[in-house]
N, C-alpha and C positions, 0 to 999 in steps of 0.2 A: 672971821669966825671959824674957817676950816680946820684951822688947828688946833681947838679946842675936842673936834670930833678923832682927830689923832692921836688924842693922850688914851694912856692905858685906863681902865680903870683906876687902879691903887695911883697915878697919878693924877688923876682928877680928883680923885678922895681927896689925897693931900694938896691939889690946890685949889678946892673949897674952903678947908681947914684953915690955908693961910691967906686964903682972902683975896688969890690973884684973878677971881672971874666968881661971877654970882652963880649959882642953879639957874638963875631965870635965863642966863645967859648961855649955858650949856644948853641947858632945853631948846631953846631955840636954836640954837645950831644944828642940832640933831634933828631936829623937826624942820628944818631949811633941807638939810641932807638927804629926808627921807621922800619930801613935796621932789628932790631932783631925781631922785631914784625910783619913780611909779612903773617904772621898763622894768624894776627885777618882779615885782608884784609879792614881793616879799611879805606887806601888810595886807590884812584883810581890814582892817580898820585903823583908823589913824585918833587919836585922841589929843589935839592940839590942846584944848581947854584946858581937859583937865593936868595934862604934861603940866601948862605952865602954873595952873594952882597950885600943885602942889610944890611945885618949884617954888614959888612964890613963901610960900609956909617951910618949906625947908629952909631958905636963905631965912627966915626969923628967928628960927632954934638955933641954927650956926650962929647968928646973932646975940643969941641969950645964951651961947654955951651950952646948951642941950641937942648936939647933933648927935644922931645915930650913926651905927657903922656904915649905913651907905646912903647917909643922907644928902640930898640934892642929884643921885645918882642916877640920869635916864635909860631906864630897860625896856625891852619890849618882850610881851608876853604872848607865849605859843596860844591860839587859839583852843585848846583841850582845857585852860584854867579857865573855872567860874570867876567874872569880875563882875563885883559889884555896880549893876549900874551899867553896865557897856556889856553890848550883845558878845555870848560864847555859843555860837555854832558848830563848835569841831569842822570846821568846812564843810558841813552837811547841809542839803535843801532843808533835809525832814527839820533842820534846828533853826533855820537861817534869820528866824524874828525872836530867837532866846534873850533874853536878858534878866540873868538870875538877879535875886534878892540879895546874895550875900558872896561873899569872895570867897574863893578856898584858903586852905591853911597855910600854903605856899606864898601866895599873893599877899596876905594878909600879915604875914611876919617881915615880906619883903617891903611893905607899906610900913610897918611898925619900925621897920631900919632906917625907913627913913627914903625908902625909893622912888623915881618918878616913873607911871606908866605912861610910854610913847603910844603904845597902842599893839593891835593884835597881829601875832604872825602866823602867816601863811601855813597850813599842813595836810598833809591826808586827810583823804575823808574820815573820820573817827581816828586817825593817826593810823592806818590801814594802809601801806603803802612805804616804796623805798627810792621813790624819785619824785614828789610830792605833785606828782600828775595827776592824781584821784580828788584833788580838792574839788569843790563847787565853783571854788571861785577863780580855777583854772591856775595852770602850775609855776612855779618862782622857775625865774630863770639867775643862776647861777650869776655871781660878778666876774668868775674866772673865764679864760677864754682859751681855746686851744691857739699857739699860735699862729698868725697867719689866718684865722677863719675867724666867722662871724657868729657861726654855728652856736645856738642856744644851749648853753650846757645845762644839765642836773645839779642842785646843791644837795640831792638824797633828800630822802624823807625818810621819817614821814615828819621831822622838824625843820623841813628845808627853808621854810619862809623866816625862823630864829639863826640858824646856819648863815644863812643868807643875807640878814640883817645885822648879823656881827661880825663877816667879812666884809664887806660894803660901808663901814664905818657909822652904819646908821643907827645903832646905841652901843653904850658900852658892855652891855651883856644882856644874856636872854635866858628865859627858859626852854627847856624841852620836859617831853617824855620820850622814856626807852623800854620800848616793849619786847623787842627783839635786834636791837640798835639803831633804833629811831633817833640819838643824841649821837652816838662812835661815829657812825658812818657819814652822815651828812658834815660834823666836826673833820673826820679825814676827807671829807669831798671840796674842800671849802677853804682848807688848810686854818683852823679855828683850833681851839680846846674844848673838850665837850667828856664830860665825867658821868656816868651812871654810878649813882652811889649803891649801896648795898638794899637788896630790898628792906624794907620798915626805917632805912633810917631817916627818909623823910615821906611825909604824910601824903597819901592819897585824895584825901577827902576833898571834896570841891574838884578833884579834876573828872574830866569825863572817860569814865569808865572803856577800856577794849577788853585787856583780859586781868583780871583783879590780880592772877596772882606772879604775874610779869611784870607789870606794871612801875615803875619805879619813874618821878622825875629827878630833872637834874639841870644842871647851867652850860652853858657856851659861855667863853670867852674869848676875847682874842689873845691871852697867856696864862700862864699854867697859875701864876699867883693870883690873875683878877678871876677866876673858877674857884679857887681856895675860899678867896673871900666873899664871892656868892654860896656858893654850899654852906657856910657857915652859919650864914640866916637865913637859907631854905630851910637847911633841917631841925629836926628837934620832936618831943615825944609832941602827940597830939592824941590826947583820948576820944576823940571822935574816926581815929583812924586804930580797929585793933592790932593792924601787924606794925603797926608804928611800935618802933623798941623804947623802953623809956632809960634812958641813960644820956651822959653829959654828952655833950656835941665837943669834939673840941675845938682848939684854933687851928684851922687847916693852912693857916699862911705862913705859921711860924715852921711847920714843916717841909715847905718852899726855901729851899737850898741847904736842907737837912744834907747831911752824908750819904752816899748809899756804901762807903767801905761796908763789908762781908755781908750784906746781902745779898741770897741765894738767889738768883732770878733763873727760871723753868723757861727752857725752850721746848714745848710740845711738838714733838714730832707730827704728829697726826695735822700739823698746819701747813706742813708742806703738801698741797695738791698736785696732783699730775696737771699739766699745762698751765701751771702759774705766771704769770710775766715776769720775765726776768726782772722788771724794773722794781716789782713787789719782793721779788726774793733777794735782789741786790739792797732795798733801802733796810730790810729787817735785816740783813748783814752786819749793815750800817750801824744798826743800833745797839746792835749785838758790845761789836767795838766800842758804841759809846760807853755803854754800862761798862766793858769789860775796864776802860780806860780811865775811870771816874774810881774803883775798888769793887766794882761788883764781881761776883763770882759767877760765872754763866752756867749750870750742867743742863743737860738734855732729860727732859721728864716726858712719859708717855701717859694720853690720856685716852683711852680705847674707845671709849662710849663714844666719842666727837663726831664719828660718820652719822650715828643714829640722832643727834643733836638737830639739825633740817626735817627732818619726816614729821618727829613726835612734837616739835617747837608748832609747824603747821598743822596740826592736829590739838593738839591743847589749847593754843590762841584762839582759834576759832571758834571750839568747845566756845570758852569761855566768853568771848563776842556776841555768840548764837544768843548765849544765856542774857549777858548783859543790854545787849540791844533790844532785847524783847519788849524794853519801858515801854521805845517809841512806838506807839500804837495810832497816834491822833486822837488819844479820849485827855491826857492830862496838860499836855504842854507840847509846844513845836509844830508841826504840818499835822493840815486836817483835810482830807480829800472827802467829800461826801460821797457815801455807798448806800445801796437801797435798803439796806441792813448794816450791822453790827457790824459784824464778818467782812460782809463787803467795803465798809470802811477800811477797817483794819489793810485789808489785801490791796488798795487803792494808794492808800495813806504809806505804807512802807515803800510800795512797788515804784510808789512815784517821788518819794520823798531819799529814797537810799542811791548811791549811785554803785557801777556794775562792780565794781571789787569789793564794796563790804556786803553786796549781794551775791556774791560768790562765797565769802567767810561765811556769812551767816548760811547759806545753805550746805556749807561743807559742816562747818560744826553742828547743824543740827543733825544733819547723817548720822557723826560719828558718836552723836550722846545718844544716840534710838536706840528702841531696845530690838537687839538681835546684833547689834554692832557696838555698842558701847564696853563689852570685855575685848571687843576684839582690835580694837583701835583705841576708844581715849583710853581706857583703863593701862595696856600696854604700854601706852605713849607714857602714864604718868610712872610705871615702871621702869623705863627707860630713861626719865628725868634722875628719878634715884639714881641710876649707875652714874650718871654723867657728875652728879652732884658727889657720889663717893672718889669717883678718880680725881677731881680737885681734891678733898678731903686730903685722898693719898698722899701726893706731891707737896701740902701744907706740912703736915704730918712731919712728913720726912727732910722736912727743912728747908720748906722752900719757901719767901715772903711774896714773891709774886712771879709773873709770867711775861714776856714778850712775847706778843705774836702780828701778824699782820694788821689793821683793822677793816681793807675792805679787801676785795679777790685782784681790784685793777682802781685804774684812776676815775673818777665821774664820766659817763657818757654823753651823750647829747641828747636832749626831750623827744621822744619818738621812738630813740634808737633800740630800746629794749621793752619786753613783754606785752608788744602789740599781736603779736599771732600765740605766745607761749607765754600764758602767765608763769610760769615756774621758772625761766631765762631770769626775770625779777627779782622772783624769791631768792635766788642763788648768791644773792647782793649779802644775804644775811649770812653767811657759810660762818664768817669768825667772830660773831659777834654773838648768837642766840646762844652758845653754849653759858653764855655768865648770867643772859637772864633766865636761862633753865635751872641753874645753881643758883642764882639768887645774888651774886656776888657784886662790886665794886671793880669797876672796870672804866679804863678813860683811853681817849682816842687824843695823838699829840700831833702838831703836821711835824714832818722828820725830812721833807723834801719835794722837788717838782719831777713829774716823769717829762719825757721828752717830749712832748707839746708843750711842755709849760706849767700843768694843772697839779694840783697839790696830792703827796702821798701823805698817809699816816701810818703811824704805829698806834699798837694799842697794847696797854697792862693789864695785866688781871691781877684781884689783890686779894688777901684773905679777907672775910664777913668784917667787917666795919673797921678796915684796917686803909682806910682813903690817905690815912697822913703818908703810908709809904709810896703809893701811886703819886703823890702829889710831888714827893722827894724826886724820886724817879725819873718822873716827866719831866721835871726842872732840869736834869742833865739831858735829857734828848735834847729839851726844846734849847736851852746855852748850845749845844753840839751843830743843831738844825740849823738854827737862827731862825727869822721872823721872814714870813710869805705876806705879801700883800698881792693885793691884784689889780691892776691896770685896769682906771677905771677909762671907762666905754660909754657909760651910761648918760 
């Protein structure tokens, strides 16, 4: 059965299609995979049942000739999606006995294609978090290993349990959300593909809320064409989501080994840091040459605003968190602490039900929305979003289709190792990725290489507003250049 969990996606597609192994039979293997893998804690829930019903009803439409585009296909989905029927906690106490009535839009198209749910992964508490240490249900340990140690690494968060379940071969893709590179980062931590599409091009609705207007999900894969062909039936117009765009989706896989001859690719200065590791500024070398090697055109683009991008990201996000997390109160759904009053519910119910970093967001962004500080902080921050959003503009503009740039500062750390005494050491994880969700843009994380322990680097693109097919083209020459990372398994 092993080797049925080593096919790609678009290979297992196709050998559904032609009949060399049932759904029911994938399923279980993948569900054999993930019972061996309870050490990475990747799942927060496991859904054997229903995996194999649906499995079961897939292999009959393949049978009658009505299979969907990812029919018989087992995923596992990030704990932030509403599923129908099976608990969505966001890793939170305050949620921990949730079980909505109805699926979100995402889930629900990906069900309509034809996909099997394995069960829920692992993430930040509200997806709050960039080493997915903030969960309830305590943090995934990475399948990569430094070598030589034993050492529990980080797969990033705050989709590390999706990250982690799609380098571990435990389904053949996943979802995330990317709020501030909750998909890039953990995607480069993990040596995986992990795509934040453009804000509104696929729906929000049904995921659980951090900051609405960051928010964007997206797929893991383990190659740049089985992300093509998840994205493809994530997205789509949904009028129950207003900043959903209504326009055609197209086919992202035919764009999977498109040309990149004379496209412009932007190297932003402003991504070279002062004490960068050389092995992050050697692999974006690297990729430099790939593109240059393939017909792409390299020039150097300046984008000024970038320093300001870390301050106002942590200042808006939280804004927006303060506002959104206020549902959880203990009067409609979730944890309910009795208080001798109203009030004192409410203060019981949160205090006990939240854990200490989305209690830190949420007390920083109500700070910064109160009155006497709301011009002086959010209002500013969302000023400073504009600049950063027109310097992309700029470099579009002037002829550029997209961007290289780092996707994280270094390689994954080990669980412990950062923002126990200094939460902000954390925050600094996000340095090259929050500027695409501040602009709003389409941006993917490719693995490009191992640094000297062994552990996976990436790169990341940045593309123009709903321009994913060139990112997709793109990646396809790193990832041919790169080749494929796996990681020695341990577990």
């Amino acid at each position: 059965m092993n080797e049925l969990t080593s096919l790609s996606l678009a290979q297992a597609r196709d050998g559904l299609a032609k009949k060399d192994f049932s759904a029911v039979e994938l399923a279980d293997a993948h569900l054999l995979a993930i019972e061996q893998a309870r050490a990475l804690n990747a799942f927060v829930l496991e859904t054997p049942e229903r995996a194999l019903a649906m499995a079961k009803a897939s292999d009959a439409r393949i049978h009658a000739g009505k299979a969907g585009p990812l029919e018989g296909i087992p995923l596992a989905i990030k704990d932030m999606f509403c599923t129908e029927g099976v608990r969505t906690s966001a890793c939170s106490k305050i949620l921990e006995n949730f079980v909505p009535t109805y699926d979100s839009t995402v889930t629900s198209q990906l069900w309509r294609a034809g996909a099997v749910l394995l069960g829920k992964t692992n993430n930040d508490e509200f997806a709050m978090g960039s080493s997915n240490e903030t969960s309830h249900f305590g943090p995934v340990t990475s399948p990569w290993r430094r070598k030589g140690s034993n050492v529990a690494i980080t797969p990033g968060g705050s989709s590390g349990g999706s990250a982690a379940a799609v380098a571990a071969h435990l389904c053949l893709g996943a979802t995330g959300t990317d709020t501030g590179g909750s998909i890039r980062q953990p995607a480069a931590f993990t040596g995986t593909v992990g795509i934040k599409p453009t804000y509104g091009r696929v729906s929000r609705w049904g995921v659980v809320a951090f900051a609405s207007s960051l928010d964007q999900a997206g797929p893991f894969a383990r190659t740049v064409r089985d992300s093509a062909i998840l994205l493809r039936s994530m997205a789509g117009h949904d009028a129950k989501d207003t900043t959903c765009i209504d326009s055609p989706v197209p086919d992202y896989e035919k764009a999977v080994g498109r040309s990149v001859k004379g496209l412009r690719i932007g190297i932003p200065k402003e991504y070279r840091l002062d004490g960068m590791p050389a092995e992050i500024e050697k692999i974006w070398e690297q990729g430099r040459a790939w593109l240059k090697a393939a017909g792409a055109e390299l020039v150097e683009v300046s984008l000024p605003h970038t320093k300001y991008a870390l301050p106002a990201y942590y200042i808006v996000a939280p804004a927006e968190a303060s506002s959104n997390l206020a549902r959880y109160d203990g009067v409609r759904y979730g944890l309910r602490v009795p208080g001798r009053d109203i009030t004192d519910m409410y203060e019981r119910t949160r205090a006990e039900g939240f854990g200490a970093e989305v209690r830190r967001r949420i007390m920083i962004g109500t700070y910064v929305l109160s009155a006497g500080y709301y011009d002086a902080y959010y209002l500013r921050a969302q000023q400073v979003r504009t600049l950063i959003k027109r310097d992309f503009e700029a470099c579009f503009k002037a002829g550029v289709h997209a961007m290289l740039t780092p996707a994280t500062p270094s390689a994954a750390f080990g669980v412990g190792e950062k923002g126990q005494a200094d939460p902000v050491e954390m925050y600094l994880n996000d340095v090259f990725t929050v500027t695409v969700n501040m602009a709003g843009l389409p941006g993917i994380a490719v693995p490009a290489g191992l640094d000297g322990q062994g552990l996976p680097l990436g790169l990341q693109l940045i593309g123009r507003p709903f321009d994913e097919e060139t990112l997709f083209s793109a990646a396809h020459v790193i990832e041919q250049a790169a080749g494929h990372f796996k990681a020695a398994k341990w577990w």
